[in-house]
C-alpha positions in Angstrom: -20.3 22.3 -19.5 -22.8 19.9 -17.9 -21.7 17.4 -20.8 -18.3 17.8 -19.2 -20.1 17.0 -15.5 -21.6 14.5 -16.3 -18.0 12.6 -17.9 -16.5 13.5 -15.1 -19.0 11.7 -12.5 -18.4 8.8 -14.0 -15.1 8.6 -14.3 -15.4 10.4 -10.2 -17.9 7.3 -9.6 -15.1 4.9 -11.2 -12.5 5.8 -9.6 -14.5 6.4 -6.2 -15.4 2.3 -6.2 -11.3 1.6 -7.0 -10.3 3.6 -4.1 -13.1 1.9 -1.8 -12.2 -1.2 -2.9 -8.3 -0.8 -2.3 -8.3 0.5 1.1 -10.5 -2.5 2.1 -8.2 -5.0 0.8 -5.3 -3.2 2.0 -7.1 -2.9 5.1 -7.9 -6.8 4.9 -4.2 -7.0 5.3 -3.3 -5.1 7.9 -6.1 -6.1 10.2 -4.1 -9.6 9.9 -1.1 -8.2 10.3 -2.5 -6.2 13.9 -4.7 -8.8 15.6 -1.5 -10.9 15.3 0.7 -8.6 17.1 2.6 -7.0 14.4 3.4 -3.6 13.6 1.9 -1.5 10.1 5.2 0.1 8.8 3.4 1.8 5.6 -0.5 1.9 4.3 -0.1 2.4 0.4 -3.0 2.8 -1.5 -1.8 4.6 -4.5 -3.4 2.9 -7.4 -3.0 5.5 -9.9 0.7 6.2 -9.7 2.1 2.8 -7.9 1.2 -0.6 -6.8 -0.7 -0.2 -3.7 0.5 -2.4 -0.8 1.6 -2.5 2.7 4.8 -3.4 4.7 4.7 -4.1 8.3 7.2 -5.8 10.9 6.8 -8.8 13.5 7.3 -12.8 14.3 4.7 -14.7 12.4 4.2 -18.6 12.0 3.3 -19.7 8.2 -0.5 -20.0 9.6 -0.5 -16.1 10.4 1.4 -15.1 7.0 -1.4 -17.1 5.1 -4.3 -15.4 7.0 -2.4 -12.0 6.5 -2.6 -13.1 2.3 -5.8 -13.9 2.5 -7.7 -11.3 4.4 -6.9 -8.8 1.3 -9.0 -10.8 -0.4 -11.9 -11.9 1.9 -11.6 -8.4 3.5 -13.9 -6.8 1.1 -16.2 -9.6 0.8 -17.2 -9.2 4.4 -17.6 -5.6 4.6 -19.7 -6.0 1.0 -22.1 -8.7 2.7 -24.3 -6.4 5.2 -24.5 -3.7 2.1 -26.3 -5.5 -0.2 -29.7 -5.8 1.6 -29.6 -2.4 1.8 -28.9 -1.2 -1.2 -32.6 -0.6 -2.2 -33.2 1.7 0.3 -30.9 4.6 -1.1 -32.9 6.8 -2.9 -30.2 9.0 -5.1 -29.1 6.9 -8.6 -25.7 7.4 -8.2 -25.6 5.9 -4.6 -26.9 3.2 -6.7 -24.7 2.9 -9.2 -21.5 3.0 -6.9 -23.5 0.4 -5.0 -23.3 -1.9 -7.9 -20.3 -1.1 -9.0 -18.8 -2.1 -5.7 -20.9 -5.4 -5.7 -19.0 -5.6 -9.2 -15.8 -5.2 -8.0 -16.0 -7.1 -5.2 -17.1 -10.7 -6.9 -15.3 -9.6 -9.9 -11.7 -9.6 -7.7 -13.0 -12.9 -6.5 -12.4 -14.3 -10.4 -8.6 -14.8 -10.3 -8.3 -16.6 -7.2 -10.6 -19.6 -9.5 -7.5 -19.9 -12.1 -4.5 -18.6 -10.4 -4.5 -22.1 -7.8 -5.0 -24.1 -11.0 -2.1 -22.5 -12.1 -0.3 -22.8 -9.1 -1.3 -26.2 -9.0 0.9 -26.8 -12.6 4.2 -24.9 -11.6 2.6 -21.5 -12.4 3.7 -18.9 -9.5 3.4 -15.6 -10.4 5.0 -13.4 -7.4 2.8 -10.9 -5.8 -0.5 -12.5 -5.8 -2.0 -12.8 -2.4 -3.7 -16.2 -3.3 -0.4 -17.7 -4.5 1.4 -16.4 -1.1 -1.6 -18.5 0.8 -1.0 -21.4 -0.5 2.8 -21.4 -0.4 2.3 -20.8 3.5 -1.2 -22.5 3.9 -0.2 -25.9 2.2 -4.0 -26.3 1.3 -5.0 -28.5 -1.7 -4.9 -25.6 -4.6 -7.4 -27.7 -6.5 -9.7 -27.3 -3.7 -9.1 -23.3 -3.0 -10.3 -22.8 -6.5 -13.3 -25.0 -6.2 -13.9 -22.6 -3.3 -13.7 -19.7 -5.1 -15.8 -20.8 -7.7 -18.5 -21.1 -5.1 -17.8 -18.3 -3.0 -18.4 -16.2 -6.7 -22.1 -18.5 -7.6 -23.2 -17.7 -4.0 -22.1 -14.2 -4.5 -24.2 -13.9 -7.4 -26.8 -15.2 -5.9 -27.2 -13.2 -3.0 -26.6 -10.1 -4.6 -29.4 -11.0 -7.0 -32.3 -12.0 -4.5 -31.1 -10.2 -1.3 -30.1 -7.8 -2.9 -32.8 -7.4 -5.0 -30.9 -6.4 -8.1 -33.4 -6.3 -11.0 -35.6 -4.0 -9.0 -32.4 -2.0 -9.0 -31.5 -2.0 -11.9 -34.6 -0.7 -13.2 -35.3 1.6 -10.5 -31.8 3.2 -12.3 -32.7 2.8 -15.9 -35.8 4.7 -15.0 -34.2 7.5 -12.9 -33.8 10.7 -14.7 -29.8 11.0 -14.1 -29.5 7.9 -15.9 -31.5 9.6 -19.4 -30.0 12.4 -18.9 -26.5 10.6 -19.4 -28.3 9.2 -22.1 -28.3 12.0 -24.1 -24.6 12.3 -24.3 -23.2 12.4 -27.9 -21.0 10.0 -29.3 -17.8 12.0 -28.7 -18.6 12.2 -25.4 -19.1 8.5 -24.4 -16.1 7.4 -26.3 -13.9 9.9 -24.0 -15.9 8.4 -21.0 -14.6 5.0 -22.2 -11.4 5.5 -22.9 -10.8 7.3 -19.5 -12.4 3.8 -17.6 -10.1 1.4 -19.5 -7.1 3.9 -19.3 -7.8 3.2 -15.7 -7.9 -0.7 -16.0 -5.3 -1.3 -17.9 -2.8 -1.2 -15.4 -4.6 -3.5 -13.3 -4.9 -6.2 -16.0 -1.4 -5.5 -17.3 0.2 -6.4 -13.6 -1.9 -9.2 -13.4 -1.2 -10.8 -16.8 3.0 -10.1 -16.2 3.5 -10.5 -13.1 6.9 -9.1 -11.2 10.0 -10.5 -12.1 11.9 -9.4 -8.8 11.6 -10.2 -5.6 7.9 -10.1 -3.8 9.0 -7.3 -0.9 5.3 -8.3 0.1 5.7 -11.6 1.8 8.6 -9.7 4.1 8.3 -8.6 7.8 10.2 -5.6 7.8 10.4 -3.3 4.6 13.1 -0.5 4.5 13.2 1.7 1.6 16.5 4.2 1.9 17.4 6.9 -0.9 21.4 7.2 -1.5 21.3 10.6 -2.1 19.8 11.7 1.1 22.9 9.7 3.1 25.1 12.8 3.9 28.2 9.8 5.3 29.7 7.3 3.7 28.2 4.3 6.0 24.4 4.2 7.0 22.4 1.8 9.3 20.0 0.4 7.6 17.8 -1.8 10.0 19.1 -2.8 13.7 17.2 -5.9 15.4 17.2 -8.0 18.2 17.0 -12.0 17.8 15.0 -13.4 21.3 14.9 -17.2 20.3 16.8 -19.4 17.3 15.0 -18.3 14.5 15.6 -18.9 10.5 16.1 -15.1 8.8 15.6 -14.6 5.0 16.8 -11.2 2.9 15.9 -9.6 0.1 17.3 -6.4 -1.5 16.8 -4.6 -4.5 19.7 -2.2 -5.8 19.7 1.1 -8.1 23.3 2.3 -8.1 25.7 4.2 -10.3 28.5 3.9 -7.4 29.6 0.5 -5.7 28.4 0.0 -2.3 28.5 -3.3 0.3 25.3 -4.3 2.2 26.9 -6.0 5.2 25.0 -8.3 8.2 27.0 -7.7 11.2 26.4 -9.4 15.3 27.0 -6.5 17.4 28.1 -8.6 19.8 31.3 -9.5 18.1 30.4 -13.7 18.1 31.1 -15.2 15.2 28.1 -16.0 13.2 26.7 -20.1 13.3 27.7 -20.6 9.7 31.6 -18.4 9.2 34.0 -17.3 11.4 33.2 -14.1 11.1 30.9 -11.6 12.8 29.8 -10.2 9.5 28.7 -11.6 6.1 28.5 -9.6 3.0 25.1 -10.0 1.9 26.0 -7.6 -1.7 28.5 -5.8 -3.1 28.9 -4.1 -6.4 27.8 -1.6 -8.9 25.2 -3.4 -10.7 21.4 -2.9 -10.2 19.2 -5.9 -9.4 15.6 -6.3 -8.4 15.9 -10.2 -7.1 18.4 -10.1 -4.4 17.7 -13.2 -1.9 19.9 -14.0 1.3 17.8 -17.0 2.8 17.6 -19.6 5.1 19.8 -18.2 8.0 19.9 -19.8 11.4 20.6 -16.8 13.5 21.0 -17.1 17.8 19.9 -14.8 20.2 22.3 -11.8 19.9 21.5 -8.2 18.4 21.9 -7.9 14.8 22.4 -5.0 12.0 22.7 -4.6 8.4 24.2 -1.3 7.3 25.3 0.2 4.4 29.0 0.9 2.5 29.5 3.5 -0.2 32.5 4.4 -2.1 31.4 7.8 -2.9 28.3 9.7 -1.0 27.7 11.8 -4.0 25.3 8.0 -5.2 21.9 8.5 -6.9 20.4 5.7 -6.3 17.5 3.6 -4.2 17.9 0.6 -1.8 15.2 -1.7 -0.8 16.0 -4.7 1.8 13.0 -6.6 3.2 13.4 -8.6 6.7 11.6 -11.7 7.6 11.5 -14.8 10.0 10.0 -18.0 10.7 10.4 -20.3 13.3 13.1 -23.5 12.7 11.7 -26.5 11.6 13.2 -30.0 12.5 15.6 -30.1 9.5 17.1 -26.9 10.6 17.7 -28.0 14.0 19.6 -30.6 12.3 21.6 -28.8 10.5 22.3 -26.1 13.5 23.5 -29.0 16.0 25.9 -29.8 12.8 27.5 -26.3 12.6 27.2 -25.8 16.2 29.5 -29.3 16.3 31.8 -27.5 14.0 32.1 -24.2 16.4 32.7 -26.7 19.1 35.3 -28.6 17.4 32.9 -31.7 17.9 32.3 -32.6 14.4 33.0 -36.0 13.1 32.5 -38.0 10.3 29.2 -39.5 11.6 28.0 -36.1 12.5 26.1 -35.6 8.9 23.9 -38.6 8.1 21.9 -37.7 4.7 20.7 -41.0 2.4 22.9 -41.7 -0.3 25.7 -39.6 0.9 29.5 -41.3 1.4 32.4 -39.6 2.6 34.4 -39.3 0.0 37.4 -38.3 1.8 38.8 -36.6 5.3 41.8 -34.7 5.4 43.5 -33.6 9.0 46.9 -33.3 7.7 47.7 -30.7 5.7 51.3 -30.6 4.8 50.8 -32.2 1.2 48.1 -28.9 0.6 50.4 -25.9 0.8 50.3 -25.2 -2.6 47.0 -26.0 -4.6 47.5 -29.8 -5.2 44.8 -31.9 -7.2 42.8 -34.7 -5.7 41.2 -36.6 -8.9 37.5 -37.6 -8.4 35.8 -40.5 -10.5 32.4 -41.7 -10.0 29.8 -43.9 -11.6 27.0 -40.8 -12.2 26.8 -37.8 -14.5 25.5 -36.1 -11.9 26.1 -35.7 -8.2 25.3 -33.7 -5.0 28.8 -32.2 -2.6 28.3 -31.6 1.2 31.7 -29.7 2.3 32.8 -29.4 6.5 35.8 -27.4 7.7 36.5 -27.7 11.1 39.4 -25.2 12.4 40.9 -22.4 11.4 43.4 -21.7 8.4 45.5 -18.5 7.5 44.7 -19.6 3.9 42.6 -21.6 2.5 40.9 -22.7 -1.1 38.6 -25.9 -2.0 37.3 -26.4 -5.8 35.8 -28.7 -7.7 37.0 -28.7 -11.9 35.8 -30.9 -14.8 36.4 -29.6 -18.3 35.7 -25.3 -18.7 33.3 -25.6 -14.9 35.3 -24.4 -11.7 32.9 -24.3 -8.6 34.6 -22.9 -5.4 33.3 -24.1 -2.3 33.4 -22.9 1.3 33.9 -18.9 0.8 33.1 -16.9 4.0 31.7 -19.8 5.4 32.4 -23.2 7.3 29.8 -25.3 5.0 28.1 -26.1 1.7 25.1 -28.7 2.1 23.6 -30.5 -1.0 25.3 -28.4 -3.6 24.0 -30.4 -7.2 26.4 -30.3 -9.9 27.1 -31.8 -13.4 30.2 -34.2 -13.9 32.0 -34.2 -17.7 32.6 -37.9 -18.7 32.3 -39.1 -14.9 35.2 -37.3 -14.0 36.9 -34.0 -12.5 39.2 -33.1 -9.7 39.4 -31.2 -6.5 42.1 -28.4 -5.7 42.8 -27.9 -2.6 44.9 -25.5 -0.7 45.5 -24.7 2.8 48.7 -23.3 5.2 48.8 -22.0 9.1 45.9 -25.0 9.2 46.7 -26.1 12.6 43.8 -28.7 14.1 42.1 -28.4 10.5 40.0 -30.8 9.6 38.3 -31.0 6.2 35.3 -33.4 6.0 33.6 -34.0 2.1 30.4 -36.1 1.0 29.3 -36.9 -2.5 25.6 -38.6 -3.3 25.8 -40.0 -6.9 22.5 -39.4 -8.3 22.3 -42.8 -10.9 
């Protein structure tokens, strides 16, 4: 039996230090998230059975996201900093030992953030790392972050080993009786011991060496998880929210379905949104699960906003997770707003959209020659080339694509634009097919950018 206690405090010690450790980086983040004015939605700190995390809600400039990244990881450091001078005074060996096992946890978390910017710095971005989010937001030099590191983990050491006064401690343990009496432990017994500790590890090392494949729900504002078998009706809200100033809105959802359903963004006030002529996009719709669902780069106005949920069937098993976040618009995106708000206002013309190495390849205002799906044959002097598409107007029907050989790319579906859109081109060649009727005041405006 008291071969069985003493296993069992040290896997209890083990998994003691874990938990400290997570709730102070977890903590680390929501601090950020709260001294910025943001809310704390969930505080996960499951790290046996899940990924701890948190999710939280609010405006935040790219400066506050990258301090929200980073205090996970400094978090810990500075709460670890007024402990180590007094670790020498604690009497009891296994105060002690946690002691230094925290001080090992601590500098040892620091390790990653040496190699992951070095990575970063050579196209390597695994999703989910808080350093990696820092520096997307941040824009610091990642060469630099890791020298950082690197010298945050030597000073580290350094402290821990003089102020800390760790070979006194560590001797002042070797001595102690708990420590000989854990000695005496048979084999059996400190093989179990140390298969339980790596049991424990492994799931730590195994997220970090494959990292996730889906989308990061982490760098998002507003996290909504909703289970499709609780939903008793066949449409459910999922998020309602009010948009003060022009801001840029990105999505994300993850699906598990066995039944179709149709995640729809909708303006409650009935306007059309900036970039259709429609109050509502379809952000998914299907059967098919996926864990990397993005819906990015939205200019949205002042108006209140909702994204709810469609089912076919309420009898769905099945989980939804949509992530909400903002940013303020940049000077690009003011650009390209006064550009669709020219094409709301009927104002658009073909000197409105100014982008190097673009030409208007053709405007068409008259539409009688379109009523059936006519082709308009394209050759060019590149293999490859980038197609900015304007419609101005309304049409009862209307169809736009681009064909060379087996590749069809339609353009303008549920929306008034397509900006940049790179493409391929078999032999130099292919043709446009175009279609319109009840296209009264239509106006179609296309650019193409040859990229010799």
């Amino acid at each position: 039996m008291n071969k069985i206690l003493k296993s069992l405090s040290i896997i209890g010690m083990v998994l003691f230090v874990i938990l400290i450790y997570t709730v102070l980086h977890e903590g680390g983040h929501a601090i950020a998230v709260l001294i910025q004015g943001g809310s704390v939605i969930t505080f996960d700190v499951n790290f046996l059975f899940g990924n701890p995390h948190i999710s939280y809600s609010g405006v935040f400039t790219d400066g506050g996201r990258a301090l929200i990244s980073i205090a996970g990881i400094l978090f810990p450091v500075l709460v670890w900093i007024p402990v180590v001078p007094i670790m020498k005074n604690f009497k009891n060996t296994y105060v002690k030992l946690i002691l230094i096992l925290f001080s090992v946890s601590v500098i040892g978390s620091l390790l990653p953030n040496i190699f992951l910017p070095i990575g970063y710095y050579f196209g390597f971005r695994p999703q989910g790392e808080d350093i990696v989010s820092f520096l997307d937001y941040s824009g610091f030099n990642p060469m630099l972050v890791s020298f950082l590191f690197l010298f945050l983990i030597v000073l580290s050491i350094y402290y821990t080993l003089h102020v800390g006064n760790l070979k006194k401690l560590y001797h002042d343990i070797i001595q102690s009786r708990e420590l000989k009496n854990l000695r005496k432990l048979n084999i059996k017994s400190r093989f179990t011991i140390l298969m339980l500790i790596i049991a424990l590890i492994i799931p730590f090392l195994f997220r970090t060496i494959n990292p996730q494949t889906g989308v990061d729900f982490s760098d998002y504002d507003t996290i909504v998880e909703t289970n499709l078998s609780n939903l008793s009706n066949d449409r459910a809200n999922i998020r309602t929210f009010d948009v003060v100033d022009l801001l840029i809105y990105d999505f994300a959802y993850s699906v598990q379905t066995e039944e179709p359903l149709e995640i729809v963004l909708r303006n409650l006030s009935g306007e059309e949104f900036l970039f259709t002529n429609s109050d509502r996009v379809t952000i998914f719709e299907g059967s098919e699960d996926t864990d990397s669902g993005v819906f990015s780069n939205f200019l949205l106005e002042p108006s209140t906003y909702s994204v709810s949920l469609s089912l076919e069937s309420t009898q769905n098993e099945g989980v939804i997770k949509f992530g909400i976040r903002s940013r303020e618009p940049t000077e690009d995106d003011f650009y390209y707003y006064d550009i669709f708000r020219s094409i709301k206002n009927n104002e658009f013309s073909e000197d409105t959209y100014i982008e190097e190495g673009y030409n208007l390849k053709f405007m068409i205002d008259d539409f009688e020659d379109f009523t059936n799906k006519t082709e308009i044959p394209l050759e060019i002097n590149s293999n490859e080339i980038f197609i900015s598409v304007f419609l101005v107007g309304h049409a009862e029907e209307f169809s736009l694509s681009y064909q060379d050989g087996s590749k069809r790319i339609d353009f303008l579906e549920n929306t008034i634009a397509t900006i940049g859109l790179k493409t391929k081109v078999d032999r130099k060649k292919g043709s446009f097919y175009l279609k319109a009727n009840g296209s009264e005041n239509l106006r179609l405006y296309l650019y193409i950018k040859e990229n010799n």
